[in-house]
PAVEX-81133 format. One record per atom (N, C-alpha, C, O): residue in one letter; x, y, z; atom name. Coordinates in steps of 0.05 Angstrom, whole numbers, m for minus. Example, Ala and Ser with C-alpha at 12.3 -4.5 7.8 and 13.67 -1.06 7.14 Angstrom:
<nodes>
NODE|code|east|north|up|site
NODE|A|264|m114|156|N;
NODE|A|246|m90|156|CA;
NODE|A|264|m66|156|C;
NODE|A|285|m66|169|O;
NODE|S|257|m45|142|N;
NODE|S|273|m21|143|CA;
NODE|S|258|1|157|C;
NODE|S|268|23|161|O;
</nodes>
This chain:
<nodes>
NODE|code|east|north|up|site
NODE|X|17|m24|0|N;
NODE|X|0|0|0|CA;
NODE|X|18|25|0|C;
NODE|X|42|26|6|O;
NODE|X|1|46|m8|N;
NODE|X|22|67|m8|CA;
NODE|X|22|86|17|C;
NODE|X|m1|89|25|O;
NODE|X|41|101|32|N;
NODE|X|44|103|52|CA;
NODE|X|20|131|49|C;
NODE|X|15|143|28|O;
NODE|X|9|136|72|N;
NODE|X|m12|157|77|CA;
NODE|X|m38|147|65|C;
NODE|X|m54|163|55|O;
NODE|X|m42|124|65|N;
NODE|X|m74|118|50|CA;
NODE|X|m87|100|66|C;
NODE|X|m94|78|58|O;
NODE|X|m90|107|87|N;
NODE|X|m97|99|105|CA;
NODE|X|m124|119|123|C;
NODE|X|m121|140|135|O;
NODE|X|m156|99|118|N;
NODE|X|m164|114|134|CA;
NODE|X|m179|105|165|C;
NODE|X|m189|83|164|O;
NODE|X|m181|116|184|N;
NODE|X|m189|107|206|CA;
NODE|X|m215|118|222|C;
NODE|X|m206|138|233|O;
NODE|X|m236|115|229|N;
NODE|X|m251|122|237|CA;
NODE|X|m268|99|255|C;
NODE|X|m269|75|250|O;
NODE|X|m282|113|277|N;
NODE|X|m301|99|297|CA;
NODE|X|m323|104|308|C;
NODE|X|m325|128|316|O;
NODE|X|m344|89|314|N;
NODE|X|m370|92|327|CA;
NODE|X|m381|88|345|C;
NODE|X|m370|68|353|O;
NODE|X|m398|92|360|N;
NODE|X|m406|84|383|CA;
NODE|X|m434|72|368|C;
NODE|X|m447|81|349|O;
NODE|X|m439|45|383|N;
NODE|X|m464|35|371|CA;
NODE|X|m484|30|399|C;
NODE|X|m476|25|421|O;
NODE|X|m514|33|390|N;
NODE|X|m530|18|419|CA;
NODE|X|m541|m2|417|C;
NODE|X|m564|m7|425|O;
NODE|X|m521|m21|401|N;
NODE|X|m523|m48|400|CA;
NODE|X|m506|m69|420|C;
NODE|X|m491|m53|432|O;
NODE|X|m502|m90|429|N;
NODE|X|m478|m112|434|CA;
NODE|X|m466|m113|414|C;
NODE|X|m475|m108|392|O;
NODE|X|m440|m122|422|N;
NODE|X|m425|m133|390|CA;
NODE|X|m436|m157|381|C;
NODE|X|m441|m163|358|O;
NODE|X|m439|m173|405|N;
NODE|X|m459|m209|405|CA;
NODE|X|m479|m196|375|C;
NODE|X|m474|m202|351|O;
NODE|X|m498|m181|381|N;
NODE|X|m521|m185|364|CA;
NODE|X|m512|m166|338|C;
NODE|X|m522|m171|316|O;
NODE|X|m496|m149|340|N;
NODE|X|m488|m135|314|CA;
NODE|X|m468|m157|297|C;
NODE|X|m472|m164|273|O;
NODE|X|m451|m164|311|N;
NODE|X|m430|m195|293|CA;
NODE|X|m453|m215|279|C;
NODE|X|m453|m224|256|O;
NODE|X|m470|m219|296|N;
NODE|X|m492|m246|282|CA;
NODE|X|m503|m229|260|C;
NODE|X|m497|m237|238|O;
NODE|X|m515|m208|260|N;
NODE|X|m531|m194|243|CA;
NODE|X|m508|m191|204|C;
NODE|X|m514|m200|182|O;
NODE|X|m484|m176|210|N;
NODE|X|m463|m165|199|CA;
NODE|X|m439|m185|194|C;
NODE|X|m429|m185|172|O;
NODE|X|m433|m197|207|N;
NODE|X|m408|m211|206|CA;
NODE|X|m392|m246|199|C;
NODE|X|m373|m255|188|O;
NODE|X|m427|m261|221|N;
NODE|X|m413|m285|227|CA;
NODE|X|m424|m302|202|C;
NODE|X|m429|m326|206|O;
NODE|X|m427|m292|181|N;
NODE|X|m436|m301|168|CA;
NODE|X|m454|m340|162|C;
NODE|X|m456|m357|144|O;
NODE|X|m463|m336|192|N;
NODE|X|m485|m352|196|CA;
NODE|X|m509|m347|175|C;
NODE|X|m515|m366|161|O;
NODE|X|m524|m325|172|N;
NODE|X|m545|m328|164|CA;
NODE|X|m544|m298|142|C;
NODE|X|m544|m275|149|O;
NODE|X|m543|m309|116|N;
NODE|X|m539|m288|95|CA;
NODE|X|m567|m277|85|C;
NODE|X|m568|m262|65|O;
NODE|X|m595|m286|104|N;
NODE|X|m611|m269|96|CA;
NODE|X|m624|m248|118|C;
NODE|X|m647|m238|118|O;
NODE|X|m593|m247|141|N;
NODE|X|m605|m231|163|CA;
NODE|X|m586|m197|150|C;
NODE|X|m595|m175|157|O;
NODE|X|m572|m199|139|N;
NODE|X|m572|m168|128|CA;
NODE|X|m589|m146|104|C;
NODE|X|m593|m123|97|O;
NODE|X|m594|m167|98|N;
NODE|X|m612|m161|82|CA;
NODE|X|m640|m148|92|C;
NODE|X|m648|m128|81|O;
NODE|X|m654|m161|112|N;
NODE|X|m674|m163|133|CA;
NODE|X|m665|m137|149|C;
NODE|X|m685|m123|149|O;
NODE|X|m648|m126|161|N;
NODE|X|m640|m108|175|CA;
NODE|X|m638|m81|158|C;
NODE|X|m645|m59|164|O;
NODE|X|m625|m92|134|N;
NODE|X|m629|m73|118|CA;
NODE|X|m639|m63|92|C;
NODE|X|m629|m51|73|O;
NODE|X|m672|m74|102|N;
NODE|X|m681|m69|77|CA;
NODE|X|m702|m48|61|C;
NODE|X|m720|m36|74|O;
NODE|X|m698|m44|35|N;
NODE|X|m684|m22|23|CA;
NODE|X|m670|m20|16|C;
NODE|X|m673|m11|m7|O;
NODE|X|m645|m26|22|N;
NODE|X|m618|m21|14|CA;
NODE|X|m602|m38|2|C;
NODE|X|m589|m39|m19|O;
NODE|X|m606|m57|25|N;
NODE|X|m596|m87|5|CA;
NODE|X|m618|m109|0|C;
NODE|X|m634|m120|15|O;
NODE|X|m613|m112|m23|N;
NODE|X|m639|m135|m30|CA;
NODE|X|m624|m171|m22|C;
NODE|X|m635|m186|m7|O;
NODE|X|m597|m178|m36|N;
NODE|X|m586|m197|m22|CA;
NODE|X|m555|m202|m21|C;
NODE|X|m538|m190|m34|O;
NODE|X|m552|m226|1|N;
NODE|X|m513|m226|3|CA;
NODE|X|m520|m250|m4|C;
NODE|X|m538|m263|6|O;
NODE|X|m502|m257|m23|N;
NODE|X|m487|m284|m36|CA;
NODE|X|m465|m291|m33|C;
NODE|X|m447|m275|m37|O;
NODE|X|m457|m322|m23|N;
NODE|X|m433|m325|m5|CA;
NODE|X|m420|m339|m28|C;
NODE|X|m435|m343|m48|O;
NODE|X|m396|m348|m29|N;
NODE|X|m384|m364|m49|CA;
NODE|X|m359|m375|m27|C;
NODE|X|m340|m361|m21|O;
NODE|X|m362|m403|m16|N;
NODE|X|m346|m415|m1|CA;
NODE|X|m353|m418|29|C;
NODE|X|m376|m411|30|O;
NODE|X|m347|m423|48|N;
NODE|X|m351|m427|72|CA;
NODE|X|m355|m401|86|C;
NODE|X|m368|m401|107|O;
NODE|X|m351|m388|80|N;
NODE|X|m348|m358|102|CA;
NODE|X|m326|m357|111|C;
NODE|X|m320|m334|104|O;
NODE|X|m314|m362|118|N;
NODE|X|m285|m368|120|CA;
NODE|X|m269|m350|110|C;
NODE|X|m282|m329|106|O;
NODE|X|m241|m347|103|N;
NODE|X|m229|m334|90|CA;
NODE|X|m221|m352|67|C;
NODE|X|m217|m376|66|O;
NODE|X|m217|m325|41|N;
NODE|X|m214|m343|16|CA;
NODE|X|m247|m338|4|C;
NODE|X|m252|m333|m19|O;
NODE|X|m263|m340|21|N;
NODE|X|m293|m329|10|CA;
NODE|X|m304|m309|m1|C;
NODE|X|m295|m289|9|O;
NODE|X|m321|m304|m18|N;
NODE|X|m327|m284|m35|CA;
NODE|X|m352|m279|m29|C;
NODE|X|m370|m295|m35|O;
NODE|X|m355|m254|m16|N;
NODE|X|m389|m237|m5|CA;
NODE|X|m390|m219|m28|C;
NODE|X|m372|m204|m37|O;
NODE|X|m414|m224|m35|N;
NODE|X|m434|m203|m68|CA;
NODE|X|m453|m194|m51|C;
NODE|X|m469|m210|m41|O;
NODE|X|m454|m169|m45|N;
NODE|X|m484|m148|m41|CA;
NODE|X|m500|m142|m63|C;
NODE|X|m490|m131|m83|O;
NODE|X|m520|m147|m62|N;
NODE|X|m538|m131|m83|CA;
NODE|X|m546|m113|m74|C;
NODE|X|m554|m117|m51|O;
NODE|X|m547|m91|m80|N;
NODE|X|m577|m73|m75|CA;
NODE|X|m591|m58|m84|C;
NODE|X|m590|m50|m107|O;
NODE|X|m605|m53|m67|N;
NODE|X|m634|m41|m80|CA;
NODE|X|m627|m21|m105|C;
NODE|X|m605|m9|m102|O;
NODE|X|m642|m15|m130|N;
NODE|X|m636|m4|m146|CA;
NODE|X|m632|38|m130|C;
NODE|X|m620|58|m138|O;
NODE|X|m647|34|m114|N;
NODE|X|m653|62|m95|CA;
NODE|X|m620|72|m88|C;
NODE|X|m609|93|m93|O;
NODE|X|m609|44|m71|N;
NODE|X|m585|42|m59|CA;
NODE|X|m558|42|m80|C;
NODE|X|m534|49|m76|O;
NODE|X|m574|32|m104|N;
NODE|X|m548|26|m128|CA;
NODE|X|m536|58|m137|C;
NODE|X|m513|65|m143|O;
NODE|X|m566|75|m133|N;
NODE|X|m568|91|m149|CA;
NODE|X|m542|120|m143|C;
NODE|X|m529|136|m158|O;
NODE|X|m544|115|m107|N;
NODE|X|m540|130|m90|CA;
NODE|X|m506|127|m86|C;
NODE|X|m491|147|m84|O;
NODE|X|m493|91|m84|N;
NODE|X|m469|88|m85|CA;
NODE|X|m453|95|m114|C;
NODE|X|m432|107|m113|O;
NODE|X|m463|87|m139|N;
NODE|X|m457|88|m159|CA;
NODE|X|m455|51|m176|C;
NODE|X|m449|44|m199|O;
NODE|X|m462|39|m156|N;
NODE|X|m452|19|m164|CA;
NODE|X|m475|m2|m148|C;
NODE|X|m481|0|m124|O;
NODE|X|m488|m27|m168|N;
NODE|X|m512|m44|m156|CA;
NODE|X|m495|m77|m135|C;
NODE|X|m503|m95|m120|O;
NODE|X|m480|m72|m143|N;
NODE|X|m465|m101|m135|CA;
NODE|X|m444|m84|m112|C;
NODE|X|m435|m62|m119|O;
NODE|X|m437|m96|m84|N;
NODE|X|m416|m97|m75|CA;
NODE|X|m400|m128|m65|C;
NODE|X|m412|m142|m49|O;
NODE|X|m372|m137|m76|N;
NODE|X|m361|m156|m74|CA;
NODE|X|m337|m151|m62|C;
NODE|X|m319|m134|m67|O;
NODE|X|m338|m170|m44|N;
NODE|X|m313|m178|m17|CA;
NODE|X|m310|m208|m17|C;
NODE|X|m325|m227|m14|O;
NODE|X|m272|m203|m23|N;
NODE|X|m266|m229|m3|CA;
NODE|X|m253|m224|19|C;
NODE|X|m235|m207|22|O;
NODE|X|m262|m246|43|N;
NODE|X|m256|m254|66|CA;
NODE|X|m227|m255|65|C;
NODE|X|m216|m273|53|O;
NODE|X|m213|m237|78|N;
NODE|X|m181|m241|95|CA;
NODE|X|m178|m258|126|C;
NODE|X|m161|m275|130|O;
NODE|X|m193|m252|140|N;
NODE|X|m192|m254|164|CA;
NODE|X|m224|m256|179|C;
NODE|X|m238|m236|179|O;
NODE|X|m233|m280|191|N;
NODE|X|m261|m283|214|CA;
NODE|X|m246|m284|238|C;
NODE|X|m230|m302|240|O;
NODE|X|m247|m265|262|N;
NODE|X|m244|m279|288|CA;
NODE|X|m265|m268|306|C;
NODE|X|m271|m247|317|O;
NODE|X|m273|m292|305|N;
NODE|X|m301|m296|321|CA;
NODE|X|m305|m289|351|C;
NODE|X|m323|m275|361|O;
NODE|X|m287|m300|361|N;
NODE|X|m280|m286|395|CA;
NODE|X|m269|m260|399|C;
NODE|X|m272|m248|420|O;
NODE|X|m254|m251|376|N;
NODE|X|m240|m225|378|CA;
NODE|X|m260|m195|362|C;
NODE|X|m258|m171|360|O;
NODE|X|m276|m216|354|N;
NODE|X|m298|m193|329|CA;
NODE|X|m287|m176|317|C;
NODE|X|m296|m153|314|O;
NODE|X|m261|m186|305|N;
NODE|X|m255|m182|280|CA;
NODE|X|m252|m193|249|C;
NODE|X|m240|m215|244|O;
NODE|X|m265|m174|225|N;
NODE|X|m266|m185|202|CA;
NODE|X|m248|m167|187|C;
NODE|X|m238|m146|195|O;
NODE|X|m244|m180|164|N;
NODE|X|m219|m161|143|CA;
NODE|X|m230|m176|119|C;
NODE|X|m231|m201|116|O;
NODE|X|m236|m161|105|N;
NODE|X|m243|m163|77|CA;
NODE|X|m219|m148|62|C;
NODE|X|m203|m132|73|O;
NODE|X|m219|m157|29|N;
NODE|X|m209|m141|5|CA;
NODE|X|m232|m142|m12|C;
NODE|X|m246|m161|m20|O;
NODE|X|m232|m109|m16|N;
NODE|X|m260|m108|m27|CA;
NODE|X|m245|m114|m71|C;
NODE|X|m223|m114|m83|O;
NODE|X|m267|m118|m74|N;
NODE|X|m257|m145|m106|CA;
NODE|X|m276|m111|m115|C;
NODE|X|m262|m92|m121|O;
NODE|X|m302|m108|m116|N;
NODE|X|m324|m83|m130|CA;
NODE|X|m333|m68|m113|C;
NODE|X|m332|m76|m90|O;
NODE|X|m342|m50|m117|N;
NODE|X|m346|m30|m102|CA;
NODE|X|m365|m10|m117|C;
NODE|X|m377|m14|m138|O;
NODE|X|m364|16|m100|N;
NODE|X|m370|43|m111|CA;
NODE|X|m362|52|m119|C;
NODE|X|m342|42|m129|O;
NODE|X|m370|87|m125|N;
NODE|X|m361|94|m151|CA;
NODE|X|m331|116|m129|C;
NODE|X|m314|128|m141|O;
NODE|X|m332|116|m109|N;
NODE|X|m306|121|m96|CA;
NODE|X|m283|95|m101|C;
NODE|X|m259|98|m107|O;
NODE|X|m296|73|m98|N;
NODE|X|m270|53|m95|CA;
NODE|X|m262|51|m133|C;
NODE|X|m242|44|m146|O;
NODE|X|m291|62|m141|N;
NODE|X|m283|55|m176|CA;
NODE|X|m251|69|m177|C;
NODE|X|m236|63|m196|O;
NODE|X|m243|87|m155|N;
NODE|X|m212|105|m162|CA;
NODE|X|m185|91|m156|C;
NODE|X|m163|100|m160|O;
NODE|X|m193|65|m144|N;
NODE|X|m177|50|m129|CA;
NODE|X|m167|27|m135|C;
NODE|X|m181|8|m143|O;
NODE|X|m132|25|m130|N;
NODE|X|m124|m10|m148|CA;
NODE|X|m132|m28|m132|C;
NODE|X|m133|m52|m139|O;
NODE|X|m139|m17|m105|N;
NODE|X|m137|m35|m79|CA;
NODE|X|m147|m26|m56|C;
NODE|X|m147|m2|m52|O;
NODE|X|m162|m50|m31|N;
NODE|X|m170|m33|m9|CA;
NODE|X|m168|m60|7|C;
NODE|X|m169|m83|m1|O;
NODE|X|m163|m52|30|N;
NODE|X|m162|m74|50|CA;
NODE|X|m179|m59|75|C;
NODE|X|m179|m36|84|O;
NODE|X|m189|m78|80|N;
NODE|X|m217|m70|104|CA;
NODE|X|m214|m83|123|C;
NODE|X|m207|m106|120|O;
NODE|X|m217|m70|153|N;
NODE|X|m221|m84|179|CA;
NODE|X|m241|m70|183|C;
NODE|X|m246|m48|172|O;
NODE|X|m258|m87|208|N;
NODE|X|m276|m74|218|CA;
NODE|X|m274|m93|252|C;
NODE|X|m273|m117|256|O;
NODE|X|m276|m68|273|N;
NODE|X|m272|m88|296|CA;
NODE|X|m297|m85|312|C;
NODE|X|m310|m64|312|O;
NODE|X|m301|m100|321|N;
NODE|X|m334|m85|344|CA;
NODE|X|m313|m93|373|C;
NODE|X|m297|m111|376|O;
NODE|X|m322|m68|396|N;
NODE|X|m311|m67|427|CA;
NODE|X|m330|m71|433|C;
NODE|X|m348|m59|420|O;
NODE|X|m339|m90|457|N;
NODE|X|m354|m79|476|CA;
NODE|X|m353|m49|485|C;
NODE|X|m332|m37|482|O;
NODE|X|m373|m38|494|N;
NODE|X|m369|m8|501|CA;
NODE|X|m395|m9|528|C;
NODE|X|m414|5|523|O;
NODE|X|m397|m24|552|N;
NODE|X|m413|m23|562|CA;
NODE|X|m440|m37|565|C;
NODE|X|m441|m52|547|O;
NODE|X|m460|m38|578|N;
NODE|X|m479|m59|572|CA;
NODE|X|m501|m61|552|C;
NODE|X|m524|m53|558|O;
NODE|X|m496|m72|525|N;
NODE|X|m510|m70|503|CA;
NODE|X|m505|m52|486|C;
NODE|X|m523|m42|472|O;
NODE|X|m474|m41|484|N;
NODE|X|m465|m25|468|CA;
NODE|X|m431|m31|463|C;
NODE|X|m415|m42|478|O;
NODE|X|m428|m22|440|N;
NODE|X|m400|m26|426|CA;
NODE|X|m398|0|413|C;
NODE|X|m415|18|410|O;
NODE|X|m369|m3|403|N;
NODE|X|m358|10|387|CA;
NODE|X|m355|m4|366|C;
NODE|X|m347|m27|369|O;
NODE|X|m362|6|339|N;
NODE|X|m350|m1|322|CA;
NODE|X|m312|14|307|C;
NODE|X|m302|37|310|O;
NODE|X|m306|0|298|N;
NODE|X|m270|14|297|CA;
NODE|X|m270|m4|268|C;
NODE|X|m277|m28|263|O;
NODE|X|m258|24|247|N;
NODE|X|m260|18|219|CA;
NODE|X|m229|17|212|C;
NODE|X|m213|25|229|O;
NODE|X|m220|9|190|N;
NODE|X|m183|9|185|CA;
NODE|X|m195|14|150|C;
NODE|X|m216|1|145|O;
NODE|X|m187|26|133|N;
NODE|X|m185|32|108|CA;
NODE|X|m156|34|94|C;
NODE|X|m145|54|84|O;
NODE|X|m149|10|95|N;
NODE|X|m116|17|77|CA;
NODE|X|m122|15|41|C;
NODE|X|m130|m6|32|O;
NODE|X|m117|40|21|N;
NODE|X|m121|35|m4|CA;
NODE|X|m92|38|m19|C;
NODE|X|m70|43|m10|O;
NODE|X|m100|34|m42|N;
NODE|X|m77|50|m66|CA;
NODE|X|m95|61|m90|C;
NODE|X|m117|50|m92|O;
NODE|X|m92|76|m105|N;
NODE|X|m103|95|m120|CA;
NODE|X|m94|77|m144|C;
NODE|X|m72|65|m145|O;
NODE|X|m118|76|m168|N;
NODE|X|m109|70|m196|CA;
NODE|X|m82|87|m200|C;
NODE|X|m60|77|m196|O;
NODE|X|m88|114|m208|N;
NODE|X|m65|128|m211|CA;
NODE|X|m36|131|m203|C;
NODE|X|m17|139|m217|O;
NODE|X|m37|124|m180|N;
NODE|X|m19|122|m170|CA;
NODE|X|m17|147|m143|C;
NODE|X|m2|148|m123|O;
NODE|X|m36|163|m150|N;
NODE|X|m33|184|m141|CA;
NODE|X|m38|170|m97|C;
NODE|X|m45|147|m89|O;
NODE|X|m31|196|m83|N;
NODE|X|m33|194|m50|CA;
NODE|X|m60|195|m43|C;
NODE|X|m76|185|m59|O;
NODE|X|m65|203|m25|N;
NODE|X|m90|196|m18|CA;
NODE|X|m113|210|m30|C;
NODE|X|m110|231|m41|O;
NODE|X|m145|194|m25|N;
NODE|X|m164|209|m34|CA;
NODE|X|m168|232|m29|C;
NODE|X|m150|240|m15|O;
NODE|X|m188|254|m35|N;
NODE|X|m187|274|m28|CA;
NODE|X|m211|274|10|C;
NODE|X|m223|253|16|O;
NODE|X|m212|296|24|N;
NODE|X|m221|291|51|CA;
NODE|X|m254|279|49|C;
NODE|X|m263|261|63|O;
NODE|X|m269|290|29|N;
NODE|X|m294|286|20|CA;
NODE|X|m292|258|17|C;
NODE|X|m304|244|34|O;
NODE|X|m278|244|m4|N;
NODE|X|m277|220|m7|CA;
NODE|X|m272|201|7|C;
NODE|X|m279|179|1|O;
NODE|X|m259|207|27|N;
NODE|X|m245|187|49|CA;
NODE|X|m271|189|57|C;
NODE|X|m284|169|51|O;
NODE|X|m286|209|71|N;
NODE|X|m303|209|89|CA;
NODE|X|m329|189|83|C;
NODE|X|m343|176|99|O;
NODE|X|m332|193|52|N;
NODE|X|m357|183|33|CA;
NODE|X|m351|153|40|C;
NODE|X|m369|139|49|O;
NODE|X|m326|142|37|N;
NODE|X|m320|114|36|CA;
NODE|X|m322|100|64|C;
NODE|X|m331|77|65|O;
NODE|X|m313|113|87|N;
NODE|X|m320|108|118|CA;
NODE|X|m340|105|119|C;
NODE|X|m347|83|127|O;
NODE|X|m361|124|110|N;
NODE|X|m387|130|117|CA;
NODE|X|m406|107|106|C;
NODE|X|m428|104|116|O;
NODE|X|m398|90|85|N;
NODE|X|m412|73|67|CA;
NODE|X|m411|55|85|C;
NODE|X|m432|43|90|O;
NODE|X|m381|46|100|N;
NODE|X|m393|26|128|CA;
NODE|X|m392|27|147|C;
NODE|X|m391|6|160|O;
NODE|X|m393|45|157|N;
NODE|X|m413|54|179|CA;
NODE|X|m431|65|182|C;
NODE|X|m436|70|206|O;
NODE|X|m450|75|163|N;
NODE|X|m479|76|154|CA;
NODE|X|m488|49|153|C;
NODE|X|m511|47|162|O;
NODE|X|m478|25|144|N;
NODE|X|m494|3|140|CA;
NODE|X|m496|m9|177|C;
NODE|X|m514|m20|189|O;
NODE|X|m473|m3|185|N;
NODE|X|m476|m7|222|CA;
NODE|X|m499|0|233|C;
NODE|X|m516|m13|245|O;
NODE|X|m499|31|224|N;
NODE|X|m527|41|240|CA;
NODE|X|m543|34|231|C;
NODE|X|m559|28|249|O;
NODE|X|m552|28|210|N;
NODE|X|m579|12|201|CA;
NODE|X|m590|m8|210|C;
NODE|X|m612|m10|219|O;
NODE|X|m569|m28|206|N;
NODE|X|m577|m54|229|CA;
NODE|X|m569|m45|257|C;
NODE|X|m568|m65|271|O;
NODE|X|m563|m18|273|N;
NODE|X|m562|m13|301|CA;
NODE|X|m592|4|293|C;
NODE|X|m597|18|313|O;
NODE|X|m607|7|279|N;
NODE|X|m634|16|281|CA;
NODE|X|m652|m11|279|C;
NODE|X|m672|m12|292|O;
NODE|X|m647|m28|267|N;
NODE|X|m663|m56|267|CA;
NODE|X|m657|m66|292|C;
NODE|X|m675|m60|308|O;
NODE|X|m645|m74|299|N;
NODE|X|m636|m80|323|CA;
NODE|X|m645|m73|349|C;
NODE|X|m649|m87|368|O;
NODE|X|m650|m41|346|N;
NODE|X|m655|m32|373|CA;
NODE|X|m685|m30|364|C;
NODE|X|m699|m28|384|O;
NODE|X|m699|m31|341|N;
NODE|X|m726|m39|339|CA;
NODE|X|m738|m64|341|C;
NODE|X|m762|m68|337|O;
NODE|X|m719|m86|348|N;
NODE|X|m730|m110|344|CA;
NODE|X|m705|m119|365|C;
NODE|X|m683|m128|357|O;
NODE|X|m712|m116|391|N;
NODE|X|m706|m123|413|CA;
NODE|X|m694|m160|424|C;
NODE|X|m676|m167|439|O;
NODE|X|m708|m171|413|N;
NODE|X|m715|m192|411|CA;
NODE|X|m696|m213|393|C;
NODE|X|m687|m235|401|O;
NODE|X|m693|m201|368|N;
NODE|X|m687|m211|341|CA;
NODE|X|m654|m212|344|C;
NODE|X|m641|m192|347|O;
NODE|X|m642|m237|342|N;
NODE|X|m615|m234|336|CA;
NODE|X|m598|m235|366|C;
NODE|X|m574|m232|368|O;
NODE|X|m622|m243|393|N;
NODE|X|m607|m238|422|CA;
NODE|X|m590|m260|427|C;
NODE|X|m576|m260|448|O;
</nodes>
């Protein structure tokens, strides 16, 4: 990667990590993001175990396609740790921000943060087609924001559906 392309940002969620990982991560059940967030994404298609080495396809909604730039998002799996609630993807397609990009490597960690709440903690390492340094501040922000907007969504399902995912 090239040095300075690196972005970092974090959230406070009023979810558990327990029920936000099942929902987002453990890729147990590929028609619970969809369900959390729907509207936005219509479905996730797995290719392999979940595991690493695996290939996650988002669809979404044409509303959602319209808004990222792009109807498909595709990830493969680097890293599941299930006790540690951390995932690392390399995103393969994207948006029309990552359309600028040769490369992106993704973490995403959930903290406990207290009782029925976490942090979410994002890692964004890229490289630019061009070659050029980093995106511009707008862009970085647009690309954070794409996942951690999908957090709060399912931290709005979630805290609407009490029940679902405990």
């Amino acid at each position: 990667m090239v040095v300075g392309c690196v972005i970092t940002e974090q959230c406070a969620l009023a979810v558990s990590t327990e029920r936000l990982w099942k929902v987002v991560y453990s890729g147990e059940d590929t028609a619970a993001l969809p369900k959390a967030c729907a509207g936005f994404i219509d479905t996730v298609d797995v290719e392999g175990d979940g595991g690493p080495g695996s290939v996650f396809t988002m669809t979404l909604s044409p509303a959602a396609a319209e808004l990222s730039g792009s109807g498909v998002m595709k990830s493969r799996v680097v890293a599941r740790d299930n006790a540690a609630r951390v995932f690392k993807t390399e995103v393969l397609e994207g948006d029309k921000v990552s359309g600028q990009l040769k490369s992106q490597a993704v973490e995403m960690k959930l903290e406990a943060a207290g009782d029925g709440a976490c942090v979410a903690k994002l890692r964004v390492e890229y490289e630019r087609l061009d070659g050029g340094g980093a995106l511009s501040v707008e862009d970085q922000a647009a690309l954070a924001a794409g996942y951690l907007d999908l957090l709060k969504m399912v931290e709005a399902y979630l805290v609407a559906h009490p029940a679902e995912y405990a």
